[in-house]
C-alpha positions as a Markdown table, in Angstrom:
| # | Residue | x | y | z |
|---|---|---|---|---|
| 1 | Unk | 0.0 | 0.0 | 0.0 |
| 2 | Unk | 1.3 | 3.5 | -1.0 |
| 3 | Unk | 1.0 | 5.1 | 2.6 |
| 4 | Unk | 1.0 | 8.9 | 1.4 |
| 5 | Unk | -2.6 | 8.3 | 0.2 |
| 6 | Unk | -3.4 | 7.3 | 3.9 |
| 7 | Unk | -4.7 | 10.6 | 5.6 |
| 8 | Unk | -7.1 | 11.2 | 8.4 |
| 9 | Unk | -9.8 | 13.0 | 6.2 |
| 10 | Unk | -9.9 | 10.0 | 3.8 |
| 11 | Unk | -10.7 | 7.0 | 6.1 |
| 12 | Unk | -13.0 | 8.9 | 8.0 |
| 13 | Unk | -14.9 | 9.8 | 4.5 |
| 14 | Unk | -14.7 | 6.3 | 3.2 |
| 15 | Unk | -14.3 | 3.8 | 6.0 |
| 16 | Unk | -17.6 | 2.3 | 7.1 |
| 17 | Unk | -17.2 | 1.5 | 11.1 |
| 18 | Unk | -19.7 | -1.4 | 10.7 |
| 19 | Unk | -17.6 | -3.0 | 8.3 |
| 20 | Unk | -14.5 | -2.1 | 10.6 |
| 21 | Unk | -15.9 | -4.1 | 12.9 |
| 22 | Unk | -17.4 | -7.0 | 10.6 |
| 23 | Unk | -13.8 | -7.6 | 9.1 |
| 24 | Unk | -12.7 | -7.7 | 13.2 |
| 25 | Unk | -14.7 | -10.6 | 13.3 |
| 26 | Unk | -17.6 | -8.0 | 15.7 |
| 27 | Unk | -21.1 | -8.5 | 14.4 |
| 28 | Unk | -24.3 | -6.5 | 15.7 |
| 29 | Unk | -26.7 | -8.1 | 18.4 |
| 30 | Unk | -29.4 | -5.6 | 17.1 |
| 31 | Unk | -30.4 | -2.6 | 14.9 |
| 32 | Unk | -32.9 | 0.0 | 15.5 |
| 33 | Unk | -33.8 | 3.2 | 14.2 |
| 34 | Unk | -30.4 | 3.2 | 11.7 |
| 35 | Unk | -28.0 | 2.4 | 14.8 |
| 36 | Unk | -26.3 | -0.9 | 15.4 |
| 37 | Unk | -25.5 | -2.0 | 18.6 |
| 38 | Unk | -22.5 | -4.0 | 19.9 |
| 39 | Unk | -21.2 | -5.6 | 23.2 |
| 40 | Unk | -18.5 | -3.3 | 23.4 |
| 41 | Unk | -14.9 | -4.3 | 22.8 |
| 42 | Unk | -13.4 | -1.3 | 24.1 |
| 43 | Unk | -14.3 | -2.3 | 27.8 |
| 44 | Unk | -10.8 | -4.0 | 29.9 |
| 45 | Unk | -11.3 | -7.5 | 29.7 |
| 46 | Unk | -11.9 | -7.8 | 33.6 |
| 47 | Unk | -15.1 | -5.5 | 33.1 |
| 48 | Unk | -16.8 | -7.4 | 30.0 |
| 49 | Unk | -19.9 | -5.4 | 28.4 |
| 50 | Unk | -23.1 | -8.2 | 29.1 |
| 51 | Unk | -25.4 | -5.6 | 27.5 |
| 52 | Unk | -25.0 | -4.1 | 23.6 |
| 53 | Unk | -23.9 | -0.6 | 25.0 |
| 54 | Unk | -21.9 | 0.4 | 22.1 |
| 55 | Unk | -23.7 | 1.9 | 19.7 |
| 56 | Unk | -22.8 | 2.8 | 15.5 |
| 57 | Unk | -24.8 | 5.5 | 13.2 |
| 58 | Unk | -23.1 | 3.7 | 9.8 |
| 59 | Unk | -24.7 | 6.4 | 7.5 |
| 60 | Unk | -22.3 | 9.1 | 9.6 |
| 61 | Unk | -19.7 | 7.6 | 10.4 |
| 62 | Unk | -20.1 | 8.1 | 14.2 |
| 63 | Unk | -19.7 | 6.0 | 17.4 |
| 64 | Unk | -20.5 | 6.0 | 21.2 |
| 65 | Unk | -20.0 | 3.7 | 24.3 |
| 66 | Unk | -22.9 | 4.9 | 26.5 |
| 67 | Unk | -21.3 | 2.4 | 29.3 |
| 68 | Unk | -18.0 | 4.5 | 28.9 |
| 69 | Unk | -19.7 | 7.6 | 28.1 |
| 70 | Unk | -17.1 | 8.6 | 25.1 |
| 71 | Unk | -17.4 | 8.4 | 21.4 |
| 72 | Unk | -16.2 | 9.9 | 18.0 |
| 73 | Unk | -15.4 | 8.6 | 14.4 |
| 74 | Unk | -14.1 | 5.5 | 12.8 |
| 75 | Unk | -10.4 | 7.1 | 13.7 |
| 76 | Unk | -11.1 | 7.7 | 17.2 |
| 77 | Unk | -12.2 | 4.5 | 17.6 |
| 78 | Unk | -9.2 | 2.9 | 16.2 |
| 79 | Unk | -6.8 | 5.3 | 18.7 |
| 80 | Unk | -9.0 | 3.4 | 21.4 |
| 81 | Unk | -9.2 | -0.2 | 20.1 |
| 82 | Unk | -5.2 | 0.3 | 19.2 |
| 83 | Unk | -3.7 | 2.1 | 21.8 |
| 84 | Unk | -0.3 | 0.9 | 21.6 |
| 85 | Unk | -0.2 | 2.3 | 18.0 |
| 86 | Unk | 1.2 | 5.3 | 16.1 |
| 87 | Unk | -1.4 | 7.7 | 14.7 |
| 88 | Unk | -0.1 | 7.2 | 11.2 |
| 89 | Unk | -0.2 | 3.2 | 12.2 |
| 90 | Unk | -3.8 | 3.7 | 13.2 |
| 91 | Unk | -5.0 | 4.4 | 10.1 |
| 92 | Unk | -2.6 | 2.5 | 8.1 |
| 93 | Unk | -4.4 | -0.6 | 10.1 |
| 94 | Unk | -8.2 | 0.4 | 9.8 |
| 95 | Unk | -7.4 | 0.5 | 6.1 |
| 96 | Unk | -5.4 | -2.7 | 5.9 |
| 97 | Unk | -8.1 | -4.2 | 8.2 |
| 98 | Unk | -10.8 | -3.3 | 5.2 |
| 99 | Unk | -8.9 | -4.1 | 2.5 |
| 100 | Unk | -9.6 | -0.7 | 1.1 |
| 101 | Unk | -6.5 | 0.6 | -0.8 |
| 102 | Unk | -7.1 | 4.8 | -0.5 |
| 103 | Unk | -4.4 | 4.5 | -3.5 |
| 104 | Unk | -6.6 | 3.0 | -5.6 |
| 105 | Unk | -8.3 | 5.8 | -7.9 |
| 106 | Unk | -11.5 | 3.7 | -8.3 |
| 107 | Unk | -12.1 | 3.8 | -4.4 |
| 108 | Unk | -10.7 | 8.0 | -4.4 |
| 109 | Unk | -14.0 | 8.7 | -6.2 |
| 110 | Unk | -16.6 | 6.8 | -4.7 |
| 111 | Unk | -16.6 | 8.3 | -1.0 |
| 112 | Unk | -18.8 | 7.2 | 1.6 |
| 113 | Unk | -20.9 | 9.7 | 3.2 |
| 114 | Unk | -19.2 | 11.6 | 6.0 |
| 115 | Unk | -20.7 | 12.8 | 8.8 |
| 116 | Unk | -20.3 | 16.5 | 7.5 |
| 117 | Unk | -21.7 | 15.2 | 3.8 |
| 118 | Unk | -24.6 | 13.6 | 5.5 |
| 119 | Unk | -27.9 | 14.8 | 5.0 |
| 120 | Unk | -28.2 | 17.0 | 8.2 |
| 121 | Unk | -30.4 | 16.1 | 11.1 |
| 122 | Unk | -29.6 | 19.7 | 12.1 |
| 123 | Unk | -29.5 | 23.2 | 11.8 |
| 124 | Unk | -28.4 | 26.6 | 13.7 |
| 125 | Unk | -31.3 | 28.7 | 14.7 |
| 126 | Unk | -29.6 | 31.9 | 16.1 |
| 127 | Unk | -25.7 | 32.7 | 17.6 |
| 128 | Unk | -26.3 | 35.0 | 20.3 |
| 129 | Unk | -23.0 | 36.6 | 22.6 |
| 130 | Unk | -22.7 | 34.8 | 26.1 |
| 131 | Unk | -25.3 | 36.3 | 28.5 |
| 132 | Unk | -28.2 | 35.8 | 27.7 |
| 133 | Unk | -28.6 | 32.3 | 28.9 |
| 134 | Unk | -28.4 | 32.0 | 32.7 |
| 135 | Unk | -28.2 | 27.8 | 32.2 |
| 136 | Unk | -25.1 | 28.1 | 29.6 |
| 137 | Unk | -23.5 | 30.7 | 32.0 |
| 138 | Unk | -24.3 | 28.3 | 35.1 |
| 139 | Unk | -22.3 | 25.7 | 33.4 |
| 140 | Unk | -19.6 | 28.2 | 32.3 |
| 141 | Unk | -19.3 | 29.3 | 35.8 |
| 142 | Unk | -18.9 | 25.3 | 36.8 |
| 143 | Unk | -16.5 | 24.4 | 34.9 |
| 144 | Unk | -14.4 | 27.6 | 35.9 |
| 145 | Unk | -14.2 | 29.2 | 32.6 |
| 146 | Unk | -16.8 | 31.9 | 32.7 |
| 147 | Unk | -14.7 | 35.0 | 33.1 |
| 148 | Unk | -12.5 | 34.0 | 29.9 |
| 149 | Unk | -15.4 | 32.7 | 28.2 |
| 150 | Unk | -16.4 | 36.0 | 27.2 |
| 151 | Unk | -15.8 | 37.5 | 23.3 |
| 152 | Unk | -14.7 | 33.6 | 22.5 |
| 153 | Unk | -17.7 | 31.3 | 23.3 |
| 154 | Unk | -21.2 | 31.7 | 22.0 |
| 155 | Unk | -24.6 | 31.0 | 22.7 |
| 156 | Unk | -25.5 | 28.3 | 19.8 |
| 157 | Unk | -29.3 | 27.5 | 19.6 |
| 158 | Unk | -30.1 | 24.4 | 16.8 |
| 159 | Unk | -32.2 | 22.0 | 16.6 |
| 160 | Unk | -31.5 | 18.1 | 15.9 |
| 161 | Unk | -33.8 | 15.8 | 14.4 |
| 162 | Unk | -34.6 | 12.4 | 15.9 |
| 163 | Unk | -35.2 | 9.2 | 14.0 |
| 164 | Unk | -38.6 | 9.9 | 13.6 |
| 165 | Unk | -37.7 | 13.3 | 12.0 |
| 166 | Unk | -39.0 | 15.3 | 15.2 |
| 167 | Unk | -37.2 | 18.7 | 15.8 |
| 168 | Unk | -35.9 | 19.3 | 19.2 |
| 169 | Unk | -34.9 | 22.6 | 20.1 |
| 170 | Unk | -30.9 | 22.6 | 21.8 |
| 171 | Unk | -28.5 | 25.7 | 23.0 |
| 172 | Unk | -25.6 | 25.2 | 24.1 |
| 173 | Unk | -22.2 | 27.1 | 24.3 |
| 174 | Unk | -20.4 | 27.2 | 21.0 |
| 175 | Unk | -16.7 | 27.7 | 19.9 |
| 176 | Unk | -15.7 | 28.0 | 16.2 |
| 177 | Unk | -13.1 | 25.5 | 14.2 |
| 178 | Unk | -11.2 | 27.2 | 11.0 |
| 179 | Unk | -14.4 | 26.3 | 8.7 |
| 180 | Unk | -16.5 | 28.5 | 10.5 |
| 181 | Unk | -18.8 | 25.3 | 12.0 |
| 182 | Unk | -19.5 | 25.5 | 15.6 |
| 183 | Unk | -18.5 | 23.1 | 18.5 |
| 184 | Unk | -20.9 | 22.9 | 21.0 |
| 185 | Unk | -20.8 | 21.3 | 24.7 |
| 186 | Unk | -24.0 | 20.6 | 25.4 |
| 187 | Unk | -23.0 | 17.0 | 27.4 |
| 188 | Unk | -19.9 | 15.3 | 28.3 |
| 189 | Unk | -17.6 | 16.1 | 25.1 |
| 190 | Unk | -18.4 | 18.5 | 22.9 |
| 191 | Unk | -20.3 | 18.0 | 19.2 |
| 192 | Unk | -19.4 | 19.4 | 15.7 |
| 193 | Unk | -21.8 | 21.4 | 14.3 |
| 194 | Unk | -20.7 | 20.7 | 10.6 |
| 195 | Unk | -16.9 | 19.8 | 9.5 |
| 196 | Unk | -15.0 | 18.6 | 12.1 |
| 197 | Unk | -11.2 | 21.1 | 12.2 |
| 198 | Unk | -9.0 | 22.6 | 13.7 |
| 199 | Unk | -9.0 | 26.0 | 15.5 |
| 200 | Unk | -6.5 | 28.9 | 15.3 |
| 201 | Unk | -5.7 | 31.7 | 17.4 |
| 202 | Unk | -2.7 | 34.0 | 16.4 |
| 203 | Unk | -0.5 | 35.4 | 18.4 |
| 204 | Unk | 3.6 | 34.8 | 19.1 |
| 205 | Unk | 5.1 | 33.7 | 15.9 |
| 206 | Unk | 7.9 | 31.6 | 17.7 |
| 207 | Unk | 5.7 | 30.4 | 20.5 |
| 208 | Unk | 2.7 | 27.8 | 20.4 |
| 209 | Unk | 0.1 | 26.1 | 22.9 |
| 210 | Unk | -2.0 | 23.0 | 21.9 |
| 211 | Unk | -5.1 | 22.0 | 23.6 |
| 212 | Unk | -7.3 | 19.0 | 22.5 |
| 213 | Unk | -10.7 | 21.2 | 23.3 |
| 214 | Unk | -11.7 | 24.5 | 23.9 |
| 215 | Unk | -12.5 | 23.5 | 27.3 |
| 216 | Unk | -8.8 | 23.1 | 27.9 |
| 217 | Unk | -7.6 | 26.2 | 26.3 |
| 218 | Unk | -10.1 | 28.3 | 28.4 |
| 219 | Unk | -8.7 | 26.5 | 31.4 |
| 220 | Unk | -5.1 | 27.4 | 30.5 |
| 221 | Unk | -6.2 | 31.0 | 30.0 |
| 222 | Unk | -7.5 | 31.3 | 33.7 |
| 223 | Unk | -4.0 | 30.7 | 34.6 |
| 224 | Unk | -2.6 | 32.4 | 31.8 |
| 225 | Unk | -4.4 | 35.3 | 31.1 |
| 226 | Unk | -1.4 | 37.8 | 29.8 |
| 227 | Unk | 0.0 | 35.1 | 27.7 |
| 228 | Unk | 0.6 | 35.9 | 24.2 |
| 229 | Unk | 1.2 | 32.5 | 23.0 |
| 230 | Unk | -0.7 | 31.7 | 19.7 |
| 231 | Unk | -3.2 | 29.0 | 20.5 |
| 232 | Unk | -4.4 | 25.9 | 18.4 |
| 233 | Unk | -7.1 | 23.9 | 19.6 |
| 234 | Unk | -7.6 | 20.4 | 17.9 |
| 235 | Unk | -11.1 | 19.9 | 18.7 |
| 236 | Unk | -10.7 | 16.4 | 18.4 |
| 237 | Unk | -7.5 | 13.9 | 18.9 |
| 238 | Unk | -8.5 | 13.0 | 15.1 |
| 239 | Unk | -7.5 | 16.1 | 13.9 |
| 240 | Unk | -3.5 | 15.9 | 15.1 |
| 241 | Unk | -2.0 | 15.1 | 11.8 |
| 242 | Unk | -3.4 | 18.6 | 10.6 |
| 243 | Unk | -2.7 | 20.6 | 14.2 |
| 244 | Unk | 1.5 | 18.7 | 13.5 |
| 245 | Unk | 1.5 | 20.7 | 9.9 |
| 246 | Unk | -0.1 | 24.1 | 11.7 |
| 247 | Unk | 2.6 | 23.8 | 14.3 |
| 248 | Unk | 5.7 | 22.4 | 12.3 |
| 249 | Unk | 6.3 | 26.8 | 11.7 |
| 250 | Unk | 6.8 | 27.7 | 16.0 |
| 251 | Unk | 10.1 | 27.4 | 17.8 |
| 252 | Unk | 9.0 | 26.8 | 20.9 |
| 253 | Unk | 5.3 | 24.4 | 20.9 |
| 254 | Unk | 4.1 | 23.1 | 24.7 |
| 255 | Unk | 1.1 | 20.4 | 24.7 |
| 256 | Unk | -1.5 | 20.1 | 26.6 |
| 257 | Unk | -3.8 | 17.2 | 26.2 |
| 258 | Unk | -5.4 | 14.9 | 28.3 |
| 259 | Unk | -4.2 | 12.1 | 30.7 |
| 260 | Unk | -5.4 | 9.4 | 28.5 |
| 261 | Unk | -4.3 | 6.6 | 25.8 |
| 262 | Unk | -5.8 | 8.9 | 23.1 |
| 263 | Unk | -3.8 | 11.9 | 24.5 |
| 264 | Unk | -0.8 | 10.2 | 25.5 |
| 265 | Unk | -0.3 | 9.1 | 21.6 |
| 266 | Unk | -1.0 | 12.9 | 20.3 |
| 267 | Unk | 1.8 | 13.8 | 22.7 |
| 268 | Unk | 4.0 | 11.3 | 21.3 |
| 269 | Unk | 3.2 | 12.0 | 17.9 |
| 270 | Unk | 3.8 | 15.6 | 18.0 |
| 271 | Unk | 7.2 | 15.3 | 19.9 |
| 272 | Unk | 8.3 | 13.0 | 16.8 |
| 273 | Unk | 7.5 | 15.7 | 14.4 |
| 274 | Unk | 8.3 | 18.6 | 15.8 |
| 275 | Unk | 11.6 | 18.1 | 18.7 |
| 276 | Unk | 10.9 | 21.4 | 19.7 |
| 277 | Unk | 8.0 | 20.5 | 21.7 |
| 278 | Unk | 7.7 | 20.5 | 25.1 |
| 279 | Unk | 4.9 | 17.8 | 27.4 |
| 280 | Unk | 3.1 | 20.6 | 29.7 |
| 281 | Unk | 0.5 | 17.9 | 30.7 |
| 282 | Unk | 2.5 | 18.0 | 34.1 |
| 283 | Unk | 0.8 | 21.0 | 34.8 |
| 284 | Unk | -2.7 | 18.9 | 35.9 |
| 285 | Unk | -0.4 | 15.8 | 37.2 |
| 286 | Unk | -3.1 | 13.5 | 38.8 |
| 287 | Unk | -6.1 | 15.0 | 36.5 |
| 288 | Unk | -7.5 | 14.0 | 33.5 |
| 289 | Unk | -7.1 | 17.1 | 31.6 |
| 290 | Unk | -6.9 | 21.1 | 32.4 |
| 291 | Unk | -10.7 | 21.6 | 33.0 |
| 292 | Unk | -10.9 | 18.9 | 35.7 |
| 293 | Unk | -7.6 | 20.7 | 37.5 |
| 294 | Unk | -9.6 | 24.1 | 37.5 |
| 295 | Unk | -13.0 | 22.2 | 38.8 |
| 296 | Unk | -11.0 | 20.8 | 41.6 |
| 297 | Unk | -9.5 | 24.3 | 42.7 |
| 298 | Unk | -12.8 | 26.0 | 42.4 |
| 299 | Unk | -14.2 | 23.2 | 45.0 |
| 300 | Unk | -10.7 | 23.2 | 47.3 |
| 301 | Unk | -11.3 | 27.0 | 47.4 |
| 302 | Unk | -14.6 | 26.6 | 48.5 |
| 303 | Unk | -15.9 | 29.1 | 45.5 |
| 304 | Unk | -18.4 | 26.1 | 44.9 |
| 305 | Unk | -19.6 | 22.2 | 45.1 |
């Protein structure tokens, strides 16, 4: 296989995670509503999943463990099921795994649906500045981040469609990636709101900070508010081949991504490009990520629980 064909934005366009997972020998126990569900094989082997928890939306391209709470696209899911892999191996393996060569030019023009070339089961009502929702502010103020928050978050209001095409009404707070599509955090981990990117702050032209979310980033900035570091947040651990070529132009690049297998492997993968890059992760020693280190002061300094 010619690996310079092999590229992030390809095999999550053309690789079909249900078929991922047919040619790993996982098949469905059910289907409903378009999703397919799977006893999940992303659980420790010492915690088994005895009820179909994982659950696959083929026609997007998109994944979740609701026992694990986490979820993304087919090349998030390989950084979980292949931890002990390169990025660039990662994807080399899904593909290899399919048998889909992304040199061949037959396969180049017959895409799958993405989820950003999906028919959308959404659409942005109205981008309002922060305050005028006292629930997206609460949060904000949570999650220690409201003071910063202001002139770079917004207040997204959408709607999403359910299977039965019913609109629901959603707000949220929003952050915008260099296409101009939104990232919102209305649960857990946050949502793209059209193509999935990278975000780009300017600032120092020798001197760089990397965050994996926005969440992060506003963290940092709490601690950090004169800094005049540019910033690039990744908005997803998918998207590190793309935040590598952004950065591979700074002198001086720190990282700061999560405490995890996914976030461990961007670090490494960014130190092998780019020597001049520096781990900063030690910052929120004994934390997952940044956010959780600024929840846990805000509770230590009594400011709330």
């Amino acid at each position: 296989m010619d690996k310079n064909w092999i590229s992030a934005k390809e095999v999550k366009e053309r690789v079909s995670i249900v078929d991922l997972l047919s040619k790993m020998g996982y098949i469905h126990e059910y289907k409903t509503g378009g999703e397919y569900y799977y006893h999940s094989m992303l659980r420790p082997k010492n915690n088994p999943d005895n009820t179909p928890s994982l659950s696959v939306k083929d026609a997007t391209g998109e994944w979740f463990d609701h026992g694990q709470d986490f979820g993304g696209n087919v090349v998030e899911f390989g950084i979980k099921y292949w931890p002990h892999l390169s990025f660039p191996e990662v994807l080399e393996k899904i593909v290899e795994t399919c048998g889909m060569p992304l040199n061949s030019s037959a396969y180049r023009h017959t895409p799958r649906k993405s989820n950003q070339a999906k028919e959308k089961n959404y659409g942005i009502l109205e981008i309002k500045e922060l305050g005028h929702n006292a629930a997206i502010m609460n949060y904000l103020e949570s999650r220690g981040v409201a003071r910063v928050a202001e002139g770079r978050l917004k207040e997204v209001y959408y709607y999403v469609e359910d299977k039965n095409q019913k609109k629901h009404n959603v707000f949220a707070a929003g952050w915008q990636n260099e296409t101009g599509s939104w990232v919102v955090r209305p649960l857990s981990y946050p949502v793209s709101l059209g193509p999935n990117a990278i975000s780009f702050l300017p600032g120092s032209m020798d001197r760089l900070s990397v965050f994996e979310g926005f969440f992060d980033y506003l963290s940092w900035l709490t601690e950090n508010p004169f800094s005049n570091d540019s910033v690039l947040v990744l908005n997803s651990v998918s998207n590190a081949q793309d935040g590598i070529a952004k950065a591979m132009g700074f002198g001086n690049v720190t990282l700061y991504f999560d405490h995890d297998t996914a976030g461990r492997k961007a670090t490494l993968d960014f130190m092998t490009a780019i020597p001049a890059t520096t781990d900063g992760a030690h910052i929120y020693e004994g934390y997952n990520d940044y956010n959780d280190k600024i929840v846990a002061d805000l509770g230590h300094n009594g400011l709330y629980r």
